[in-house]
VOKEDREN-155096 format. One record per residue (C-alpha): residue number from 1; x, y, z. Coordinates in Angstrom, 2 decimals, padded with zeros to 5 digits. Each point is the difference from the previous one (the first is absolute). Layout:
N
   num        xx        yy        zz
   NUM         X         Y         Z
...
//
This chain:
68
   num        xx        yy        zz
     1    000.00    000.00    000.00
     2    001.21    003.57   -000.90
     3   -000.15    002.56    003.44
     4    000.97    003.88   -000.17
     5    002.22    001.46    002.34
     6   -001.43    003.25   -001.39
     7   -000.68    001.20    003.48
     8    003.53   -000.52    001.21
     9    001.58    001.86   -002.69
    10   -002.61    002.99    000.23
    11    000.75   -000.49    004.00
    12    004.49    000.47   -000.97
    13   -001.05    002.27   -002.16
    14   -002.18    001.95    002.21
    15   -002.36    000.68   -002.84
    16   -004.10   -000.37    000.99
    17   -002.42   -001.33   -001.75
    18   -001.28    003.02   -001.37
    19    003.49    001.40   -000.63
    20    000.60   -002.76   -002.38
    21   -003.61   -000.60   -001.59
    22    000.19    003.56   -001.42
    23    003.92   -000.06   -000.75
    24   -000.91   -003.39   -002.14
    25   -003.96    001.30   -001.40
    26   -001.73   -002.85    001.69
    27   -002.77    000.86    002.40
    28    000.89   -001.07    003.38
    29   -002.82   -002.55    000.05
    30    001.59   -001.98   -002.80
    31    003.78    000.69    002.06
    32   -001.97   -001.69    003.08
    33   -001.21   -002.94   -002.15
    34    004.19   -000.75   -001.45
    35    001.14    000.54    004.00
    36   -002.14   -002.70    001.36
    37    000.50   -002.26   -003.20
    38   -003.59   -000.08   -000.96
    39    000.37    000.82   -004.02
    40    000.65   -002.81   -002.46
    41    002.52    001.82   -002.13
    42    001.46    003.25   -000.09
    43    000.96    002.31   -003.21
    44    003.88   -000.15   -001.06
    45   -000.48    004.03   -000.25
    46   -001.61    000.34    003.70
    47    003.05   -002.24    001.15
    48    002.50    002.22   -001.74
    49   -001.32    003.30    001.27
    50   -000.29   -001.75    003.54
    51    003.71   -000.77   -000.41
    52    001.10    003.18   -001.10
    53   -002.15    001.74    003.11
    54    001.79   -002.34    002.63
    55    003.10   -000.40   -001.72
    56   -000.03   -003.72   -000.13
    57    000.44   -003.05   -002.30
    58   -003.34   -002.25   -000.36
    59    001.72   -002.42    002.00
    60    000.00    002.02    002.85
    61   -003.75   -000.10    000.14
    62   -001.07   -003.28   -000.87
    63    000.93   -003.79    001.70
    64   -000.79   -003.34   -000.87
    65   -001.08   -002.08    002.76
    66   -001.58   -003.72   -000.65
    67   -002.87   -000.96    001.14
    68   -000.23   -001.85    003.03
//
């Protein structure tokens, strides 16, 4: 199973939710959906600007963990 560790970066980062849903375009609804890792799949685009906001790699924000 794929988990974010969105909220750890944002929380090194010390960037909010709201900081980065308007920094990115996303409404922070949609930001609270990838957080808690309730979205199915999420635009190359949105991931890029996410990136850019945090200054991050992908791999920063995503893990693979198998399912129990």
């Amino acid at each position: 199973m794929i988990k974010t560790r969105l909220d750890i970066v944002m929380t090194e980062r010390r960037v909010t939710g709201r900081e980065l849903a308007n920094a990115v375009g996303i409404t922070e609804q949609n930001l609270s959906l990838l957080r808690n890792g309730k979205v199915k799949g999420v635009r190359f685009g949105t991931l890029s600007k996410i990136c850019e906001v945090l200054d991050c790699q992908p791999g920063d924000l995503l893990i693979y963990e198998p399912d129990a």
